[in-house]
C-alpha positions as CSV (number, residue, x, y, z in Angstrom):
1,X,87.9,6.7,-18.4
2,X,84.2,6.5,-19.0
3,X,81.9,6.3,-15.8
4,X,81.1,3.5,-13.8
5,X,77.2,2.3,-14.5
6,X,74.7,2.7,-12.8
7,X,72.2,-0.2,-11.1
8,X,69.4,0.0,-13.5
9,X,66.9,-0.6,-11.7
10,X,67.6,1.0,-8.3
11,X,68.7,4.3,-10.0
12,X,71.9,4.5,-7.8
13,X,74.6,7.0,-9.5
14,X,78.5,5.3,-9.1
15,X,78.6,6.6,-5.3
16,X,74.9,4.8,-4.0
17,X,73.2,8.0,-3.7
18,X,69.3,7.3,-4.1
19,X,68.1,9.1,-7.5
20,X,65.2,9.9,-9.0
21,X,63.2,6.6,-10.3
22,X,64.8,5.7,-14.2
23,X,62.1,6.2,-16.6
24,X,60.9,2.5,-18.2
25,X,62.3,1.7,-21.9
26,X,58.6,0.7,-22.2
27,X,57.1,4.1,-22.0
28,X,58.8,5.7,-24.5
29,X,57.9,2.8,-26.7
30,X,54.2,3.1,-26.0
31,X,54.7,7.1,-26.8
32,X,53.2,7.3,-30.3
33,X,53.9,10.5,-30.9
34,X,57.9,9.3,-30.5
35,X,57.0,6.2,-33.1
36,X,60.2,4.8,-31.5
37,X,60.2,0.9,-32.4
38,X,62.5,-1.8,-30.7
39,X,65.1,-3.8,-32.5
40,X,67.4,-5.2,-30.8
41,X,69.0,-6.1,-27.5
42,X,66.4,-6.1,-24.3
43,X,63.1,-5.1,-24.6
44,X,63.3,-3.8,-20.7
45,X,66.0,-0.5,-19.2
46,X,65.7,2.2,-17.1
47,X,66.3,5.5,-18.8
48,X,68.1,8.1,-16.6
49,X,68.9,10.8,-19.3
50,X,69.1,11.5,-23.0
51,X,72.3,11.8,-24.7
52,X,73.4,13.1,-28.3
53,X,77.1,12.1,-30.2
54,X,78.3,11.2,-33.8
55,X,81.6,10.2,-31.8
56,X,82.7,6.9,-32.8
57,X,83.7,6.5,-28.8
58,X,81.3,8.6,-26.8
59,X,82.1,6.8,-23.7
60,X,84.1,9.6,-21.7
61,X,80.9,11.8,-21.8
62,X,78.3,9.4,-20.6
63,X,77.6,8.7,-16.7
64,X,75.4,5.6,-17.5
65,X,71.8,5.1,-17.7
66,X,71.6,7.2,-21.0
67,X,69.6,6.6,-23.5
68,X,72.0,7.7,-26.8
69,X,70.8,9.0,-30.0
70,X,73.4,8.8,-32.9
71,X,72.5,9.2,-36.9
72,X,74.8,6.9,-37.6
73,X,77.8,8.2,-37.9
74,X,79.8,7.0,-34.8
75,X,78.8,3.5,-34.9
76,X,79.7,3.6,-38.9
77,X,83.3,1.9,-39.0
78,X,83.0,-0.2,-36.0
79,X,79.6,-1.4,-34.9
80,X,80.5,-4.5,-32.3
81,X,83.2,-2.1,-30.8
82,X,80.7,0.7,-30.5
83,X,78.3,-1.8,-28.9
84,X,80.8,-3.3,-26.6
85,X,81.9,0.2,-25.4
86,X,78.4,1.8,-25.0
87,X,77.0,-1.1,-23.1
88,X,80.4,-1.3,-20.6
89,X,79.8,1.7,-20.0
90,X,76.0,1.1,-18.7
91,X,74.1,3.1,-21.5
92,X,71.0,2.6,-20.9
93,X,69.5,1.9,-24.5
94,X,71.1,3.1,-28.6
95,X,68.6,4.9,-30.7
96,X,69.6,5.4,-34.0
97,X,68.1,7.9,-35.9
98,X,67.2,7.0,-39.4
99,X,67.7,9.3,-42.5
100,X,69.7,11.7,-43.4
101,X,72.6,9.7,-43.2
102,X,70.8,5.9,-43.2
103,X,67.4,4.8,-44.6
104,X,67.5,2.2,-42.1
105,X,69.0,0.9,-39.3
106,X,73.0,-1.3,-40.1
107,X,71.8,-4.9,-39.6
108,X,75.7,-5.6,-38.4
109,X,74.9,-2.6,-35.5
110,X,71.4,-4.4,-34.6
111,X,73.6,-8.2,-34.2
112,X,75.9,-6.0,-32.4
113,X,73.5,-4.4,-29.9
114,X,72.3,-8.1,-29.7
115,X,75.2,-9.8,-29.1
116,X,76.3,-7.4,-26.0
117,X,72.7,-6.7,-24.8
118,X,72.3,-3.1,-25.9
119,X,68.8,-2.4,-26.1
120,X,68.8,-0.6,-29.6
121,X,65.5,1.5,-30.8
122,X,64.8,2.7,-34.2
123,X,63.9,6.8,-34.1
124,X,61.7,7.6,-37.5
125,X,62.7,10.7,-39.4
126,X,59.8,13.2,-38.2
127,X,61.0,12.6,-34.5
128,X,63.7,15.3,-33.6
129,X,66.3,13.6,-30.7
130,X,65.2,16.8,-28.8
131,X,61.3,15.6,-28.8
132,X,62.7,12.1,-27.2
133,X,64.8,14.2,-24.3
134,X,62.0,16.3,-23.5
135,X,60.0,13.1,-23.3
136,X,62.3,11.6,-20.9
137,X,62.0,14.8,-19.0
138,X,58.4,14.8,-18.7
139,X,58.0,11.3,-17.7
140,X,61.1,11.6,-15.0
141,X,59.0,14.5,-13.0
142,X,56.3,12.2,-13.4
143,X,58.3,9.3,-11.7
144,X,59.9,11.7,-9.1
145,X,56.2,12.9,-8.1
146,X,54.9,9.9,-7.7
147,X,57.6,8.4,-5.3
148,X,57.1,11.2,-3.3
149,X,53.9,10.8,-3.1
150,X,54.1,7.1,-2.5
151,X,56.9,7.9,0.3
152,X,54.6,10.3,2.1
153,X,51.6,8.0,2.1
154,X,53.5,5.6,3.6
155,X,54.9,7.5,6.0
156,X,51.6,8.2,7.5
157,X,50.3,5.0,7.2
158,X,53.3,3.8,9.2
159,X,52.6,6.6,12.2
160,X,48.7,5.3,12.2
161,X,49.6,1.5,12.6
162,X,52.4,2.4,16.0
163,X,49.0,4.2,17.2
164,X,47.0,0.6,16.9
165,X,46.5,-1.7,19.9
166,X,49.4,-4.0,18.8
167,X,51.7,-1.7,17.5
168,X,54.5,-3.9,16.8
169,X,52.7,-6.4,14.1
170,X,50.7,-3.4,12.8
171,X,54.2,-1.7,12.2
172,X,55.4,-4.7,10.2
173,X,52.7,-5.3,8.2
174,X,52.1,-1.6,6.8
175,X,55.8,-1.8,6.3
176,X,55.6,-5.2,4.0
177,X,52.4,-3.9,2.3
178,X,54.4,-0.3,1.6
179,X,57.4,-2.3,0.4
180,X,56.2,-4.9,-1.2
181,X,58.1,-7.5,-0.1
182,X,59.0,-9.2,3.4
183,X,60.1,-7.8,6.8
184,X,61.7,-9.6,9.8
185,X,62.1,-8.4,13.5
186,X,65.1,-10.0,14.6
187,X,65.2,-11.4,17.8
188,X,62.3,-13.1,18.0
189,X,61.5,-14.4,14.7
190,X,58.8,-12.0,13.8
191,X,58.0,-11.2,10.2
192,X,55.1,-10.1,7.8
193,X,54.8,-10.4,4.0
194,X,55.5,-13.5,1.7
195,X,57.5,-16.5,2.8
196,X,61.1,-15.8,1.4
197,X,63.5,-18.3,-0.8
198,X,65.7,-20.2,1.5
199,X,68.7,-18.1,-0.1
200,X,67.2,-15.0,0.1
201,X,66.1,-16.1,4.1
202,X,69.6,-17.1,5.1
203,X,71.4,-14.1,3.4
204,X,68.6,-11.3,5.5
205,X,69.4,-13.6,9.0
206,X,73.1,-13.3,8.3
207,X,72.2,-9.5,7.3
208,X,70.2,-9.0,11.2
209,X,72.9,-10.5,13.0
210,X,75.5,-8.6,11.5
211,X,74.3,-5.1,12.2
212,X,72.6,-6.6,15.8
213,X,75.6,-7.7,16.9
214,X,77.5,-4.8,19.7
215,X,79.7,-2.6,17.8
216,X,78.0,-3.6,14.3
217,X,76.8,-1.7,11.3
218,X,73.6,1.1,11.6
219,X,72.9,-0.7,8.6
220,X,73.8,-3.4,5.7
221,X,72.5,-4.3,2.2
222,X,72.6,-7.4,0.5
223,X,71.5,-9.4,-2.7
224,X,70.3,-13.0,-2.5
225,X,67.4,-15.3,-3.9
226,X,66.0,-12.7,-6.6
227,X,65.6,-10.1,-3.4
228,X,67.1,-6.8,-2.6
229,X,68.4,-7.4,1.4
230,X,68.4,-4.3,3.9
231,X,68.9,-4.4,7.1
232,X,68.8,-1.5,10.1
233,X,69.9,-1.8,13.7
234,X,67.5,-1.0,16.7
235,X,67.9,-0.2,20.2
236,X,70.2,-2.6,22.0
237,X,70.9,-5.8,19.4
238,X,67.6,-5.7,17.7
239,X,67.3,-5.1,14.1
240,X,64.9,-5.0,11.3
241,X,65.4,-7.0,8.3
242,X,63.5,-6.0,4.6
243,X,63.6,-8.2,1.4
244,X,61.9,-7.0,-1.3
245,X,61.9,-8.4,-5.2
246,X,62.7,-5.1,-6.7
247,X,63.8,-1.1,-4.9
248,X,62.9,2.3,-5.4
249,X,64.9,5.2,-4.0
250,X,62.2,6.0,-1.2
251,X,62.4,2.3,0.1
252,X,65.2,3.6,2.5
253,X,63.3,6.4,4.0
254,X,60.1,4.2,4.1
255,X,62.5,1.3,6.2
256,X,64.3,4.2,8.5
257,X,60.6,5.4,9.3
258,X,59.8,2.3,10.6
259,X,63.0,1.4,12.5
260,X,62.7,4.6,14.3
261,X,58.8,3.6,15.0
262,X,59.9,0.1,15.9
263,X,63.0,1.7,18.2
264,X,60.6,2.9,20.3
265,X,57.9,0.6,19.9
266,X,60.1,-2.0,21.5
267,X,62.9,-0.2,23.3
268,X,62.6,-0.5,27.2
269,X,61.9,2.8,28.7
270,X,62.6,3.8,32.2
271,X,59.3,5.7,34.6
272,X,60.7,9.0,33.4
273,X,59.2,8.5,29.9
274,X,57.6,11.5,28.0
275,X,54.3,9.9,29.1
276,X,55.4,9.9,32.5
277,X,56.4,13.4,32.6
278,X,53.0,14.2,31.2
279,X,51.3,12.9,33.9
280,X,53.7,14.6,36.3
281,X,52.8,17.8,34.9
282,X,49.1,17.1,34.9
283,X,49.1,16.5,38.5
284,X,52.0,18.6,39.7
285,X,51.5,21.6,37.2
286,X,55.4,21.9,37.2
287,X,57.5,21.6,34.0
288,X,61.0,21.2,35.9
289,X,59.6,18.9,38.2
290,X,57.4,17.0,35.4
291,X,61.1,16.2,33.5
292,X,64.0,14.9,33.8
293,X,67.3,16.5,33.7
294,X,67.7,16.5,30.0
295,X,68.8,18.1,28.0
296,X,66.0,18.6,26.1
297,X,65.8,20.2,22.8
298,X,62.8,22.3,21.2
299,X,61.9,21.8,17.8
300,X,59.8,24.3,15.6
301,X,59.0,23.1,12.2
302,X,57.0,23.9,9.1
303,X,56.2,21.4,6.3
304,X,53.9,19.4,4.4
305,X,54.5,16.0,6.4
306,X,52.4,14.5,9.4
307,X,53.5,15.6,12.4
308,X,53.0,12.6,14.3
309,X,55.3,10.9,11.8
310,X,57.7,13.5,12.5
311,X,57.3,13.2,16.5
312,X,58.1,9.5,15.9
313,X,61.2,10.4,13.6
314,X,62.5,12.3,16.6
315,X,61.6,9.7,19.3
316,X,59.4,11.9,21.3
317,X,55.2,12.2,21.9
318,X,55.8,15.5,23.2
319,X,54.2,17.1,19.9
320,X,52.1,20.4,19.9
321,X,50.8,20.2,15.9
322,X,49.2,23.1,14.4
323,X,48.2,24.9,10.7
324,X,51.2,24.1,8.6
325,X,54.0,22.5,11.5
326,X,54.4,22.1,14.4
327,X,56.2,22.3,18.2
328,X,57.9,19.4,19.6
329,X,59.8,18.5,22.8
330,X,62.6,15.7,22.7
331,X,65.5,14.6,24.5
332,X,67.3,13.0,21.3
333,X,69.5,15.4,19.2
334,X,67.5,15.8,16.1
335,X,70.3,14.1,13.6
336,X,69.6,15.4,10.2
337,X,66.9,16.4,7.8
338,X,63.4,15.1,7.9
339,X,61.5,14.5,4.5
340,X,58.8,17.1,3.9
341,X,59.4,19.3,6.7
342,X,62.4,22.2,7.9
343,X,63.1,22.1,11.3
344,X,64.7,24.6,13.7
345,X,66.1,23.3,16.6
346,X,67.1,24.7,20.4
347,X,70.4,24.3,22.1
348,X,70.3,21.7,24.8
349,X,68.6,22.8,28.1
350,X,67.1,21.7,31.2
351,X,63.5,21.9,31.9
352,X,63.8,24.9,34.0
353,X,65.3,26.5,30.6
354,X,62.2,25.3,28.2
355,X,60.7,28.8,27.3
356,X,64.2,30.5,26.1
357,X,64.7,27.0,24.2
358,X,61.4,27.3,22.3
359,X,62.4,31.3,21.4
360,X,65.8,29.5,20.0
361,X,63.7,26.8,17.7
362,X,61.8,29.6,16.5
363,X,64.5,32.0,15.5
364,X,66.4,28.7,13.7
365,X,63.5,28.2,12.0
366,X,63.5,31.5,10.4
367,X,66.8,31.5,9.6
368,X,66.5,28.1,7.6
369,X,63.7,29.3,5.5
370,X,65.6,32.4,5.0
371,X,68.4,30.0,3.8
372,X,66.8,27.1,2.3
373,X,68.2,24.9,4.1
374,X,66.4,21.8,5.8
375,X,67.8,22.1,9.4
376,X,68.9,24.7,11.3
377,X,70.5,25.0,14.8
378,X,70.4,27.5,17.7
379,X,73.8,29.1,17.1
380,X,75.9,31.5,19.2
381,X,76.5,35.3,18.4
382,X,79.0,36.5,16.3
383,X,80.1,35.5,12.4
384,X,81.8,32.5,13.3
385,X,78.2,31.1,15.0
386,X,75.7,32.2,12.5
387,X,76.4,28.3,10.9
388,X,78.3,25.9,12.7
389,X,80.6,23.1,11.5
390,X,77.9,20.3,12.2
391,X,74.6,22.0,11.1
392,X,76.8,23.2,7.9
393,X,78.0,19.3,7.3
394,X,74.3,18.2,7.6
395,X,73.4,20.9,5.1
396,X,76.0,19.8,2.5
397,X,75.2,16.2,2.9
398,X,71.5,16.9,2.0
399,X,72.3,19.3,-0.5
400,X,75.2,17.6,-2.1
401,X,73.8,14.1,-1.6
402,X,72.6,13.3,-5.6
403,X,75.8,13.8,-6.4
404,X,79.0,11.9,-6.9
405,X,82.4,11.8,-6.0
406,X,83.4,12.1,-9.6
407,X,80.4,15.3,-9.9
408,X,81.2,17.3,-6.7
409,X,85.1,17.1,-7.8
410,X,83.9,18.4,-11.2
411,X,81.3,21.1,-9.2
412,X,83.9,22.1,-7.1
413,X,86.8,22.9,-9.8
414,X,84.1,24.7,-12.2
415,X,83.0,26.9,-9.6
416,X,86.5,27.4,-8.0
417,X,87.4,28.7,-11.3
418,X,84.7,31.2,-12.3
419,X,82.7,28.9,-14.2
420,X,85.4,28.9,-16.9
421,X,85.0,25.6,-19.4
422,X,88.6,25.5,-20.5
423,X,90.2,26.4,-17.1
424,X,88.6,23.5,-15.5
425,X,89.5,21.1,-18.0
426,X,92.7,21.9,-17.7
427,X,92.6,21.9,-14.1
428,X,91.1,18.5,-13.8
429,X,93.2,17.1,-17.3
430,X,89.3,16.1,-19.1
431,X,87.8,17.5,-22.1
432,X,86.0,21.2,-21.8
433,X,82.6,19.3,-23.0
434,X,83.5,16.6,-20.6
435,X,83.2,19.3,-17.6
436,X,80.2,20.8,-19.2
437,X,78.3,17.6,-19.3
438,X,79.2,17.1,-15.7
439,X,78.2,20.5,-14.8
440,X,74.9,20.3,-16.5
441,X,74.7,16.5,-15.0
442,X,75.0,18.5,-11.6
443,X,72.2,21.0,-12.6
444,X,69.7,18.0,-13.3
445,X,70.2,16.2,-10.2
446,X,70.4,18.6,-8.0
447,X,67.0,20.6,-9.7
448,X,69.3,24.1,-9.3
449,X,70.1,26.6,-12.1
450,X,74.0,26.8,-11.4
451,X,74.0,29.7,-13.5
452,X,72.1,31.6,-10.8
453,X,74.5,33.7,-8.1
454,X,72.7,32.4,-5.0
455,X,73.2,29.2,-6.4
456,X,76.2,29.1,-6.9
457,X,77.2,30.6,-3.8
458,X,75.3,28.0,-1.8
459,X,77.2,25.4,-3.5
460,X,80.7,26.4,-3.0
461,X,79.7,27.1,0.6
462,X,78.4,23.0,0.7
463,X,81.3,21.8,-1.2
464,X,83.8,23.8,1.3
465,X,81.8,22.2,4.2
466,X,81.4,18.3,3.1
């Protein structure tokens, strides 16, 4: 059975995992050096990958979002079939190379591509199909740069605006600017950005009051009015509500930022707040008697991010920044990876226990650099405590994440058997180039060389763990 497609324009594989940002139809159109012209079918898709087949059903092979190139042989017998099956299976666009095998492009496979809107492109005779994947190569690094990028800046601006007077408002409005759409504060009513279409208003308040409610989602996603719905739970029954007209995969970690901001912005904190225990400390000049019981948990961590974004990530003000990371204080359980940074984290202790705590961050840190991996907790002595079972789930969730259900299986038999094509087939009843098109699926989402030992090892360790 061929893949399940993938939503276009989010760039979601068949599990929901964020990807990289699909590559516009439009830009390989405007490539003249491609001389790719349109056809038929819609002028707009997102291009996640190039594929190649003469197969007259090349289905079983394709993930969705692909962009095929054919000479003309597969399509030959059975145009409006070979239409109907590429576009159920969410290819992303047909190009049909012209000459040897056609001087020009089947009118019955243009009506075809028309008729089940299959975005069909004509590639000229002096473009190899290997010049169009590299092209989709280039410009996907390009699109995965600049989300970072665009993630990151927001970020920061996101830290700066819970520094402002009116923290709360600031937060909202950076985040509907960032996003691009509208944002809602639920209870209370209060929102920043556009004035939404009453569908796309009702659906986001039903959203809020779902994960608000006690026992509800963390969070829930919706569609309604023309608008991508989102919403994320608070402290106590609050929630934060985001509609925006289109999605990128950074969206979410832009929206968690600022729930986590808005968490504390509006959570009510007891007299033994960080702040509090700073002034305690000032005064009294006594770390166990400046905090509370705890536990509290030191964090080292190295990275590229702002660390006062990071502080707010982990709940905590207690930050000491410096050239290239930083040292934080918190007494929240650092959950999981945080974007641009690798983190180290203590065992729990009480403020009389602060100084062998901070020797533990710094020795977790170490050992996640020396294992590439974004988070790493104090462990015990002994084999069995170099990674434990939590710290190694987190790992493979982060690691394995791009991938889906369909791709780990696949992952996991190839490397279970050595690498072998034909074993895994047969161990997984597909076609040998059906595992190797997984495999090297794998390779390009995850940005690893599974050919590489350490690789490959690090996998099978993740895929053990999940």
């Amino acid at each position: 059975m061929p893949a399940g497609p993938r939503d276009p324009e989010y760039g979601h594989g068949p599990a929901g995992e964020p990807l990289t940002p699909p590559v516009p139809l439009a830009s390989l159109l405007a490539d003249r050096d491609l001389g790719l012209r349109h056809l038929a079918g819609p002028a707009a898709a997102g291009v996640h990958g190039v594929h190649a087949s003469e197969m007259p059903d090349p289905t079983p092979y394709l993930l969705g979002g692909e962009l095929l190139l054919t000479a003309g042989a597969g399509p030959a017998e059975d145009p409006d079939g070979y239409a109907a099956r590429l576009a159920g299976a969410g290819a992303a666009a047909l190009g049909f190379g012209v000459a040897p095998v056609h001087e020009e492009v089947p009118a019955a496979l243009a009506e075809a591509c028309a008729r089940h809107g299959l975005p069909l492109l004509e590639v000229p005779p002096r473009t190899p199909f290997s010049a169009v994947a590299r092209a989709v190569g280039r410009l996907t690094a390009e699109a995965r740069t600049r989300e970072l990028r665009r993630t990151t800046e927001a970020q920061q601006a996101l830290a700066a605006a819970a520094a402002r007077p009116d923290p709360v408002p600031a937060v909202l409005a950076r985040l509907a600017a960032s996003l691009g759409g509208s944002v809602a504060l639920w209870p209370g009513g209060r929102t920043a950005g556009p004035d939404l279409p009453e569908p796309a208003r009702e659906a986001l308040s039903a959203l809020l009051a779902r994960v608000g409610r006690e026992g509800g989602p963390a969070t829930a996603t919706d569609r309604a009015g023309g608008h991508h719905l989102a919403a994320y739970a608070l402290t106590g029954r609050a929630a934060l509500g985001t509609a925006t007209p289109a999605r990128t995969p950074g969206d979410h970690t832009v929206a968690s930022v600022a729930a986590v901001l808005l968490t504390l912005l509006t959570a009510e904190r007891p007299a033994g707040t960080e702040a509090a225990a700073l002034t305690r400390l000032l005064l009294d000049g006594d770390p166990a008697a400046a905090l509370t019981a705890g536990p509290w948990y030191a964090v080292h961590a190295r990275g590229t991010g702002d660390p006062r974004a990071l502080a707010a990530a982990l709940g905590t003000v207690l930050l000491d920044p410096h050239e290239g990371g930083a040292r934080l204080l918190t007494d929240r359980e650092p959950g999981g990876a945080q974007p641009g940074w690798r983190l180290g984290v203590s065992a729990p202790a009480g403020p009389e226990a602060l100084a062998a705590a901070d020797a533990q961050a710094g020795r977790a840190l170490r050992r996640a650099e020396a294992a590439r991996t974004p988070l790493a907790r104090h462990a015990d002595a002994g084999l069995a405590g170099l990674v434990g079972q939590a710290e190694a789930r987190a790992h493979a969730e982060a690691l394995l994440g791009p991938l889906s259900p369909a791709l780990r299986e696949t992952l996991r038999a190839w490397l279970a058997h050595h690498g072998s094509w034909d074993r895994t087939a047969a161990a997984l009843g597909v076609h040998r180039n059906t595992v190797r098109q997984r495999v090297a699926r794998c390779a390009v989402l995850l940005d690893r060389d599974v050919d590489d030992p350490d690789v490959r090892m690090e996998l099978w360790f993740a895929l053990r763990r999940e």
